[in-house]
Every structure is written in structure tokens, then in C-alpha cells.
C-alpha positions in Angstrom: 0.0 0.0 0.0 1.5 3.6 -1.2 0.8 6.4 0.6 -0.1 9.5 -1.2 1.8 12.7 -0.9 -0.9 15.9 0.7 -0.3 19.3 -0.7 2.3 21.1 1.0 4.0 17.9 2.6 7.9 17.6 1.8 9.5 14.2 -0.2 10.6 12.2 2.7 14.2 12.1 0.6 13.9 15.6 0.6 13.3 16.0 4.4 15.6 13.9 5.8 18.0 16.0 6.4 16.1 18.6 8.4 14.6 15.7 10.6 17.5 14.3 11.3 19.1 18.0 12.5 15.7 18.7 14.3 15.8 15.6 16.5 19.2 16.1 17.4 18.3 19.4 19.3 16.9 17.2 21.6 19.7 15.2 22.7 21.7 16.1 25.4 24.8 18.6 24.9 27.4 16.1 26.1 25.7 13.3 23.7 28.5 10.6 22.6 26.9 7.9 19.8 29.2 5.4 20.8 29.2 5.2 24.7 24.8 4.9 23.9 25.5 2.0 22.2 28.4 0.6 24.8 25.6 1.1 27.6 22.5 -0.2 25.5 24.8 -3.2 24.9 25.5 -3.8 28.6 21.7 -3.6 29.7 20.5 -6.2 27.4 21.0 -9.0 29.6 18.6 -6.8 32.5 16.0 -6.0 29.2 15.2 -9.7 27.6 15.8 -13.8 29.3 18.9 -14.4 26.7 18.8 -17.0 24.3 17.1 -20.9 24.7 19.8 -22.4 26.8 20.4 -26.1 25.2 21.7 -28.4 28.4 23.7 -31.6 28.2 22.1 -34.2 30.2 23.7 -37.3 32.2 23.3 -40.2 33.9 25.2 -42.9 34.9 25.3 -44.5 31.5 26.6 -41.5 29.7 25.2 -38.3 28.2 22.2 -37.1 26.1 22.9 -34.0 24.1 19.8 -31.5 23.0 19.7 -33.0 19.6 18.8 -36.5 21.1 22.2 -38.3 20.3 23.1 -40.7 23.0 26.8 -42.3 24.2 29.2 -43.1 27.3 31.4 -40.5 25.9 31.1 -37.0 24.3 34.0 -34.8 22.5 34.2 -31.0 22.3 35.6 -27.6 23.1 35.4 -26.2 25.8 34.5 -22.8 24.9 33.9 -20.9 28.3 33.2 -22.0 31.9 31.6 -20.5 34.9 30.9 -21.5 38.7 27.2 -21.0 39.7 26.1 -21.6 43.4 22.3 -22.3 44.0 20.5 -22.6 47.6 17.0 -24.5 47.6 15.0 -23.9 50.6 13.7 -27.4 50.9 14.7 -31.0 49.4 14.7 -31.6 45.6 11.7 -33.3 44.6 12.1 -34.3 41.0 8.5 -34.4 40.5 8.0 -31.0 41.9 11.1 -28.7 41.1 11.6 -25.9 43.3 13.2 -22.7 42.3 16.3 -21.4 44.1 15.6 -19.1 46.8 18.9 -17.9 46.7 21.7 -18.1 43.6 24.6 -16.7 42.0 27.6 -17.1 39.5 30.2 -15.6 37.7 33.6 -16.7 36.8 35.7 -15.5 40.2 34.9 -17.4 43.1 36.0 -15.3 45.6 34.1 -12.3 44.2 30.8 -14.4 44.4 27.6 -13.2 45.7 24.4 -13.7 45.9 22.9 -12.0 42.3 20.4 -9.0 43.5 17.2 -11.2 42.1 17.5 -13.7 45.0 14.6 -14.4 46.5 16.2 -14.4 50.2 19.7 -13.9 49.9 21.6 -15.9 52.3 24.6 -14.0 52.9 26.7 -11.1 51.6 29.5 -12.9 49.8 29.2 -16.6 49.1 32.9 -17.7 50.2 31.3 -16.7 53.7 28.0 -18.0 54.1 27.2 -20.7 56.2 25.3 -23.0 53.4 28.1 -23.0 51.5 30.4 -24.7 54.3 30.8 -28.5 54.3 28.8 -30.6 56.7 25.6 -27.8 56.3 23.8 -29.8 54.0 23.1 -33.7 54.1 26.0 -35.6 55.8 29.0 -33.9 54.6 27.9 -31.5 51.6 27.1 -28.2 51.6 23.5 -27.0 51.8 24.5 -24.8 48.5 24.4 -26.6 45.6 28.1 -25.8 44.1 28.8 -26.1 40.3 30.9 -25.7 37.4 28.6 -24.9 34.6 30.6 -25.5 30.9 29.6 -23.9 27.4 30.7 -26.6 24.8 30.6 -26.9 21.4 31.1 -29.9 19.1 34.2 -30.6 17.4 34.5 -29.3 13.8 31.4 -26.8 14.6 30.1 -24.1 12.1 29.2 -20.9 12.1 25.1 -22.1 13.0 26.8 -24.4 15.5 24.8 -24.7 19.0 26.8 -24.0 22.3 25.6 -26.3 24.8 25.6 -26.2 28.2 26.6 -28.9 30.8 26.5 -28.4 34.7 29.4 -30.6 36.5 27.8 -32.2 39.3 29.2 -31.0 43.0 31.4 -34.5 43.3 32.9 -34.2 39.9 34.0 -31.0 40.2 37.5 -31.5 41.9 38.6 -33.4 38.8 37.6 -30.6 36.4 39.5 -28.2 38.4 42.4 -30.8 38.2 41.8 -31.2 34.5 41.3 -27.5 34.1 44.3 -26.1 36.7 47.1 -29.2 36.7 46.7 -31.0 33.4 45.6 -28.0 31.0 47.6 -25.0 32.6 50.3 -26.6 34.6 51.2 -29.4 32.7 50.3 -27.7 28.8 50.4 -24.3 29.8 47.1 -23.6 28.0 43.4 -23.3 28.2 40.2 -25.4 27.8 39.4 -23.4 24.6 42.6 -24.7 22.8 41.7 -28.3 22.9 39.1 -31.1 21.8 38.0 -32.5 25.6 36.4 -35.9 26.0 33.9 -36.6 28.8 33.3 -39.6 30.3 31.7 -41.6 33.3 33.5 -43.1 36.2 31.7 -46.6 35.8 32.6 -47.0 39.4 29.4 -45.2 40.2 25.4 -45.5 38.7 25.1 -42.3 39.2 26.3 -38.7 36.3 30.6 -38.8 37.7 31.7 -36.8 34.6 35.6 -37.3 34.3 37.5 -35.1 31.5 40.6 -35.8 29.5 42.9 -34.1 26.6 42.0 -35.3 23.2 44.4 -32.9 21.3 45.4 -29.2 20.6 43.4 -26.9 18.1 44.9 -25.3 15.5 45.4 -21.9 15.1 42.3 -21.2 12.7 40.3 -24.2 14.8 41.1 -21.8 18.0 40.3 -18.4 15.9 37.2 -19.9 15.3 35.6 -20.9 19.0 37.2 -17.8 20.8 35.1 -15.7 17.9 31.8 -17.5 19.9 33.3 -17.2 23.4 31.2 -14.0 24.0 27.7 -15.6 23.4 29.0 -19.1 25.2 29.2 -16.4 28.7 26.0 -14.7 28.1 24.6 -18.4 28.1 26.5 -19.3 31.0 25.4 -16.4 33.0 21.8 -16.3 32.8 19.7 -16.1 35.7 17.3 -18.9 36.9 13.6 -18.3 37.0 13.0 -17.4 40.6 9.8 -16.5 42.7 10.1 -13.6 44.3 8.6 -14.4 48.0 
């Protein structure tokens, strides 16, 4: 449908110009184009939920990724990690999941604290609180769920490549830290993003014991090519639960 031009009005092509200088009157004299866009960028994460998280599931026997594929063993790259803490105010029920009441992550411990959605926060910095000290929970554990949450990608992955997410379970996650901290850094002197990593179970339990191991180095367009999607595997890795606010 065209709209017909009124006597008098202007040719939009002919206008532009004086619009354009019009509406700038009304910005700000201390207006700088490209700090806008820095600052819109940073509060799009507080505006919209992100993108679908796609989550690796386990069991005992092995994993199931998003697409349905099944085995004892999956390969990737390890494209980004982060640590998230969650605190449920009663028992999981599996039947009836319950949000957490209080959560956080990021990607320095230390500097961990309970993210300002929490529900009821449960202390001021997480390295302090008394749920997330050994012995609070059941038996030994801690009453804060602890995790190391990974962003992988498959091995030879495209430009239209998923980044999947896979949560290391609170036992397993001493021998990522030894994979990540002794084998990768210490022994290699490198990162998880520089090699294929394959995942396995510990068949000494029924239960998801994810163990990891070297496969081999990237090369240098392989690695070009996953740190170019290291920015969208954080914003996955950093998304907020879906909490009730009490």
C-alpha cells in the first residue's frame, strides 16, 4: 500500500536532512553515539531472558545432548566456563522442582555473591556463608548446591553451531579443576578453549561422575574460530534462573 503525498508535505528524501538535525536538538549537549551504544549493549541481559539455553544431560550410563544423540562419551571444546552456586529452601523433589531461593555465578569465586534477584539472599559474599560450608547440608555436603557450569561446542562446529551447556555435578567437580588447573595449565600451559576434551563416566558409580581428558590441541584457525563465539557461550553461561520472588 502507497501512501499519497498531501499538498504542501515535503518528499521524505527531501526532508531527511532537516529531521535528522531537528531531532538532534533534543539530545543532550554532552551526547556521545558510541558510549549509547556501549551502555545499551551492557543492559540487554537486565531487558530480555537471553537465548534458549540447550543443556547436556547425564546419567550414569553417559550423556544425552539437545539433539537427542546418545553415548558413554562425548567430545568438544570447551568454549567458556563459569561457577554457579544455587541454595533450595527445601529438598529436591524431581517431580515437583523448586526454584532457588537464593543463587549466584560468575567466573571468580572469591568475588561471588548472591545475584540481587535472589529471593532471600543468604549471605553477603558466598565464600562466607554458612550453606556453602561443608557438613551444612546432608552428611557432609554443603546445603549450596556448588557447580561448574561449561559452554561446549562440538568438534568441527560451524558458524550455525549450538553451544551447549553442561553443569558438573558437586562430586565431579575437583577433577575438572584438576583437568582445568594441573593437566591444562600446569602441565600444557594452556586453556580449555585450545583443545578437543572428551567426557566420560567413572563406571565405578550408577550415578552422572563426569571425568574429563585431553583429546588434542586446536589449531590456530580451529582456535580463531571458537574464541570468535566465546562472548555468546558467557552470556549463556550467565543467565539467571527463573525465581519466585517471595
Amino acid at each position: 500500500m502507497a501512501f499519497r503525498k498531501k499538498n504542501g508535505d515535503t518528499d521524505p528524501e527531501e526532508s531527511t536532512g532537516t529531521d535528522v538535525q531537528s531531532a538532534q536538538k533534543h539530545l543532550p549537549a554532552d551526547f556521545n553515539l558510541s558510549e549509547q551504544i556501549r551502555k545499551d549493549l551492557e543492559s540487554i541481559s537486565e531487558q530480555t531472558q537471553g537465548s534458549a539455553v540447550e543443556r547436556i544431560r547425564m546419567s550414569g550410563r553417559g550423556f544425552t545432548t539437545p539433539d537427542g544423540t546418545t553415548g558413554a562419551t562425548i567430545k568438544g571444546i570447551i568454549v567458556d566456563f563459569a561457577t554457579a552456586y544455587n541454595h533450595y529452601p527445601e529438598a529436591y523433589d524431581p517431580d515437583n522442582p523448586t526454584p532457588p531461593n537464593c543463587f549466584s555465578m560468575g567466573k571468580i569465586i572469591s568475588q561471588l555473591a548472591p545475584d540481587p534477584a535472589s529471593p532471600e539472599p543468604q549471605s553477603k559474599l558466598c565464600i562466607d556463608c554458612p550453606k556453602n560450608q561443608f557438613e551444612s547440608g546432608v552428611g557432609k555436603s554443603k546445603a549450596c548446591k556448588n557447580t561448574r557450569i561449561i559452554a561446549l561446542m562440538q568438534e568441527g562446529a560451524i558458524e550455525e553451531s549450538p553451544i551447549w551447556i553442561l553443569s558438573v555435578p558437586p562430586s565431579s567437580m575437583k577433577f575438572f579443576d584438576t583437568y582445568v588447573s594441573s593437566t591444562l595449565r600446569g602441565r600444557h600451559g594452556i586453556t580449555p578453549i585450545c583443545v578437543v576434551t572428551e567426557l566420560y563416566m567413572d563406571d565405578k558409580f550408577d550415578f552422572a561422575a563426569p571425568r574429563f581428558k585431553m583429546e588434542r590441541k586446536l589449531s590456530d584457525e580451529e582456535l580463531s574460530f571458537y574464541f570468535s563465539r566465546k562472548a555468546e557461550a558467557e552470556g549463556l553461561l550467565l543467565q539467571k534462573p527463573i525465581v519466585v520472588s517471595a
